[in-house]
N, C-alpha and C positions, 0 to 999 in steps of 0.2 A: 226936696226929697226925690229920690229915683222912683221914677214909675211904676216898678215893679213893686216897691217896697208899700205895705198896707200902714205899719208899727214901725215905731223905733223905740227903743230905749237904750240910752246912751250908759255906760255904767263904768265900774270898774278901781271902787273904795280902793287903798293900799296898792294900787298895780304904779305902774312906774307911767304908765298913759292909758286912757281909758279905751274901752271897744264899745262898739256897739252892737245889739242883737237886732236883726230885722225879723220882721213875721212879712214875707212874701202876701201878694196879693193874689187872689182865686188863678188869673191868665198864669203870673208866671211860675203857679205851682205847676199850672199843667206843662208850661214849657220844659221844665227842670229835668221831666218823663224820658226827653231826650238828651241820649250823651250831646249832641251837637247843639241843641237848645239851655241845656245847662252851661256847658264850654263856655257859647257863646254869654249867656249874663254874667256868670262869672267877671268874664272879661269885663263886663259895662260895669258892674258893681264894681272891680278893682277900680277902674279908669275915677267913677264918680269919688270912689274915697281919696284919691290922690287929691281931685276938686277943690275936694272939702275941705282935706289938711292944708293945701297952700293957703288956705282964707284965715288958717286957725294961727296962734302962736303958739311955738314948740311944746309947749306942756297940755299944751288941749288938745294936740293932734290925735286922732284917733288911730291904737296900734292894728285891729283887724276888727272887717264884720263879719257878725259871727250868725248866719243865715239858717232861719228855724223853717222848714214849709207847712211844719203843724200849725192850724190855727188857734191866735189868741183867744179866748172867746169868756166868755159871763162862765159858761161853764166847770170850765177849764179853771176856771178862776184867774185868771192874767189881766183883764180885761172886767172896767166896772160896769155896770147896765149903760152907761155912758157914754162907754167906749173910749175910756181914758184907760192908759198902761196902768197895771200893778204894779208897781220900782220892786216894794219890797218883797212881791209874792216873787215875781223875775229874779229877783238877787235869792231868796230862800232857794230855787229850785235849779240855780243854774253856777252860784257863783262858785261852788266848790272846781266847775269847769275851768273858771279864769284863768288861772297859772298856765293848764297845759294848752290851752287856745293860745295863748302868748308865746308859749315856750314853740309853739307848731311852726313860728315865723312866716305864716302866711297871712296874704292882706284881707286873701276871702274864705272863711270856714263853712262847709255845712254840716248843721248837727240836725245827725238822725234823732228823732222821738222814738 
């Protein structure tokens, strides 16, 4: 996993290839503050997804991650006292997103809360 990244959930029923949502970890929420600090993960988070895909076969490659800086949390409900993802609560509150994350043709999305 990249350093910055706290969560993953890997997702994406009926899509043609799956994405991923990351929950950013406390540092590089506060780097993101800056345009030049954001630019810059950006960049690493694309670099890392390329990583990842070469490891993967064609239908598992992952099409874009889709970088939340909200956090997960018990509260929020995403997150069980465990600190294991919620797939379904994640898919409930985001998937109507997928198509146009996909349709955006970029490797790295941030979605505002």
């Amino acid at each position: 996993m990249h350093s910055s990244v706290e969560a993953c959930c890997v997702t994406g029923a009926n899509l043609g290839q799956p994405l991923a949502l990351l929950m950013l970890n406390v540092d590089a929420v506060k780097k993101v503050s800056d345009p030049a600090g954001k630019s810059e993960l950006e960049a690493s988070l694309a670099q890392h997804l390329k990583h990842v895909n070469e490891a993967l076969d064609p239908h598992e490659q992952l099409d874009c991650l889709v970088v939340m800086t909200e956090a997960w949390t018990v509260d929020n409900d995403l997150i069980t006292p465990t600190f294991k993802v919620k797939r379904n609560r994640v898919e409930d509150l985001f998937a109507k997103n997928y198509d146009t994350w996909v349709g955006m043709r970029k490797k790295v999305i941030w979605h505002q809360a």
